[in-house]
C-alpha positions in Angstrom: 20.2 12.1 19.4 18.0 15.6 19.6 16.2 14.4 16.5 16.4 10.6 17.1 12.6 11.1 18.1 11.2 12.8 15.0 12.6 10.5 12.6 10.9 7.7 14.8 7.8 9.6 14.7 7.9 10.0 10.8 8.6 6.5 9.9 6.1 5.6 12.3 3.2 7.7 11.2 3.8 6.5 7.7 3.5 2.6 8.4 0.2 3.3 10.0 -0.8 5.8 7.0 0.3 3.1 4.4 -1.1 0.4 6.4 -4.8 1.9 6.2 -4.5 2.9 2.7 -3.1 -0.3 1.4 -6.7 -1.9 3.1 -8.6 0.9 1.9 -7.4 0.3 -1.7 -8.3 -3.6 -1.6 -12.0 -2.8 -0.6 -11.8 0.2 -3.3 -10.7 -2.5 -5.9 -13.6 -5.2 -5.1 -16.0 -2.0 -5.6 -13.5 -1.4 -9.2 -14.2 -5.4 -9.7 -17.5 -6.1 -8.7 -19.4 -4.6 -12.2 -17.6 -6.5 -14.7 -16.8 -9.7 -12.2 -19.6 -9.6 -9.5 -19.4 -9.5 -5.6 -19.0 -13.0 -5.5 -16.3 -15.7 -3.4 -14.5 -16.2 -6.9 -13.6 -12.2 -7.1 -12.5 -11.8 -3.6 -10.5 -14.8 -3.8 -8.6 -12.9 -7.0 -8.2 -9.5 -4.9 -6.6 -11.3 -1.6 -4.5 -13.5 -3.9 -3.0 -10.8 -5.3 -2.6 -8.4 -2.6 -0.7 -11.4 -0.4 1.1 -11.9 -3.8 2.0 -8.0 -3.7 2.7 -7.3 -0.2 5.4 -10.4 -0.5 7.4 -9.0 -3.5 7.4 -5.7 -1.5 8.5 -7.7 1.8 11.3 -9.3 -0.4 12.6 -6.2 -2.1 11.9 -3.6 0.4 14.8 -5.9 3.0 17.3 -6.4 -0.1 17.0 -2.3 -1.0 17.5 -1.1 2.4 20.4 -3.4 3.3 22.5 -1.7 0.7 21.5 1.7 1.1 19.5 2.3 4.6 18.4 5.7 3.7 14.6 6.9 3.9 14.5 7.6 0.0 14.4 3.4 -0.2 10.8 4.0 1.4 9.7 7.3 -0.4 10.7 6.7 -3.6 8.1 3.4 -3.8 5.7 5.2 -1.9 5.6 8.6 -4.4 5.1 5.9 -7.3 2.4 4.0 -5.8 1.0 7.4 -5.2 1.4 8.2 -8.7 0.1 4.8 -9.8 -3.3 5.0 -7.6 -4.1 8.5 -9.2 -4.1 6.4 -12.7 -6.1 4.4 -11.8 -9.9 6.2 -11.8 -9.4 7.4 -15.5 -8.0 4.1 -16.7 -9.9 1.3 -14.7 -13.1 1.2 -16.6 -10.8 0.9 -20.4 -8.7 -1.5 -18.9 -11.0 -3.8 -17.1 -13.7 -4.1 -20.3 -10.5 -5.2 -22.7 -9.8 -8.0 -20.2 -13.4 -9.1 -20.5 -13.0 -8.7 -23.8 -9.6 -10.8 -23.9 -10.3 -13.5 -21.0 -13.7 -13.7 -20.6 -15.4 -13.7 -16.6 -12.8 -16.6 -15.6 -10.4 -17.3 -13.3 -7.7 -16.2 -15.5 -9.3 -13.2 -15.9 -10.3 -12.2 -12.2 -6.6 -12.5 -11.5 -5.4 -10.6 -14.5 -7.5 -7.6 -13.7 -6.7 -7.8 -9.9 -3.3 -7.8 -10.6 -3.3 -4.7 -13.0 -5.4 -2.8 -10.4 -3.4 -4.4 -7.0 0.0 -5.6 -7.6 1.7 -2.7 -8.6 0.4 -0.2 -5.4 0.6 -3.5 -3.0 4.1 -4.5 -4.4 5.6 -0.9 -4.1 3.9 -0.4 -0.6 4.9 -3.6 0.8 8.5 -2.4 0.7 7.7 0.0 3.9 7.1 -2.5 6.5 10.7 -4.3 6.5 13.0 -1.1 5.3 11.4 0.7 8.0 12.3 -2.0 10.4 15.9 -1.8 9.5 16.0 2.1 9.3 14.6 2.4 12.6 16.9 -0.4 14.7 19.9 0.9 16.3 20.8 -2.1 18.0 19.8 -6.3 17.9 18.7 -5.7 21.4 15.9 -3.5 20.3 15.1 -5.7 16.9 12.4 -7.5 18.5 10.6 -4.6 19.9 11.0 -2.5 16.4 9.5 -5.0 14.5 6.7 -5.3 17.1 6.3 -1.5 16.7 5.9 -1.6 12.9 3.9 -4.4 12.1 1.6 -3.5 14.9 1.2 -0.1 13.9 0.5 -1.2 10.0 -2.1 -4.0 11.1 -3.7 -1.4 13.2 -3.6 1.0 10.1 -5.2 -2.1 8.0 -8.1 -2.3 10.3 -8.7 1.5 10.2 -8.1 1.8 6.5 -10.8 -1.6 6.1 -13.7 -0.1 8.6 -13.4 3.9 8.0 -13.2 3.0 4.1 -15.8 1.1 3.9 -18.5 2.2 6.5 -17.7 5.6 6.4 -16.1 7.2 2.7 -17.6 4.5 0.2 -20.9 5.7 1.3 -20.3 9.5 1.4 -18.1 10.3 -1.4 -17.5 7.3 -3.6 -14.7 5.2 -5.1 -13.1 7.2 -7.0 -13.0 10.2 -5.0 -11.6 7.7 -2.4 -8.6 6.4 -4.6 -7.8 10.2 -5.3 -7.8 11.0 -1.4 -5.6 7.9 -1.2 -3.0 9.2 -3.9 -2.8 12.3 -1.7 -2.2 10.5 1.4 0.7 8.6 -0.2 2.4 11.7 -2.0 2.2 13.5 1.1 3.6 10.2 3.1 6.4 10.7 0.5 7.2 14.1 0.9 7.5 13.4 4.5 10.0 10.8 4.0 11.9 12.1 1.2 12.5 15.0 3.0 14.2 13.9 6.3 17.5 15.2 6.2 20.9 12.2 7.2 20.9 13.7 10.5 17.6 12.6 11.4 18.2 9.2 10.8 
């Protein structure tokens, strides 16, 4: 029960770490977007599309994995590859994004295509945090309510920080690509953290 506390602590500090990056990262990929699709309605209707889209298949697996194996790797293995994925991204983006203007054109289809290649991947892997670290962190149903308060609170309040700090603060002072390597960072250090609690903190 000694270290009952830390592992709370961890899991915690993660969701709201994930929570602002995963915000951070959509206002990072409208800034990816806006040069080959503009700043307009049409491109920010792709991005949220696809993050909901994302965060849902994360919210679907993320219960299924940690029902059969409740362990903290179920959370830092997606985590370390969405790390790894968001440090692809600056070197790749600006190839990738022409050939689908190339391809598709500045349509629909096109908007959603390139938001999904930037945004589903990170949101889908991400999105598996929120309900696996639910079910890792209850210990009883008569706590379920307040756990899941707990986490989704602490991730929406991460999602307002990572929205306002990202874009009033970093876009301005270091840029968005220097932002989405920060953001890697964050995530393989969030990783680390998890990968490396040991059975008998859980």
């Amino acid at each position: 029960m000694t270290a009952r506390p830390l592992f709370f602590f961890v899991i915690c500090a993660n969701v709201a770490v994930v929570g602002a990056v995963l915000m951070g990262f959509e206002m990072l990929g409208s800034r990816y977007l806006v040069p080959y699709f503009g700043g307009g309605i049409n491109t920010w209707a792709g991005l949220i599309s696809v993050v909901l889209c994302g965060l849902a298949i994360g919210y679907l697996v993320g219960g299924r994995l940690v029902d059969r194996d409740a362990s903290p790797r179920v959370i830092g293995i997606p985590v370390a590859l969405a790390a790894a994925y968001l440090a692809l991204v600056p070197p790749a983006v600006d190839h990738v994004l022409r050939w689908v203007m190339d391809t598709l054109g500045y349509g629909a289809l096109a908007i959603l295509f390139a938001s999904s290649i930037l945004l589903l991947v990170p949101f889908s892997l991400l999105g598996i945090l929120s309900p696996a670290a639910v079910r890792l962190l209850i210990r009883s149903t008569e706590e379920s309510g307040r756990v899941a308060g707990v986490v989704y609170g602490l991730s929406t309040i991460g999602n307002v920080f990572g929205v306002l700090f990202t874009t009033f603060l970093l876009i301005p002072t270091i840029g968005v690509r220097p932002i989405t390597y920060l953001y890697a960072v964050l995530l393989a250090a969030c990783a680390v953290s998890l990968l490396t609690l040991r059975p008998s903190e859980v």
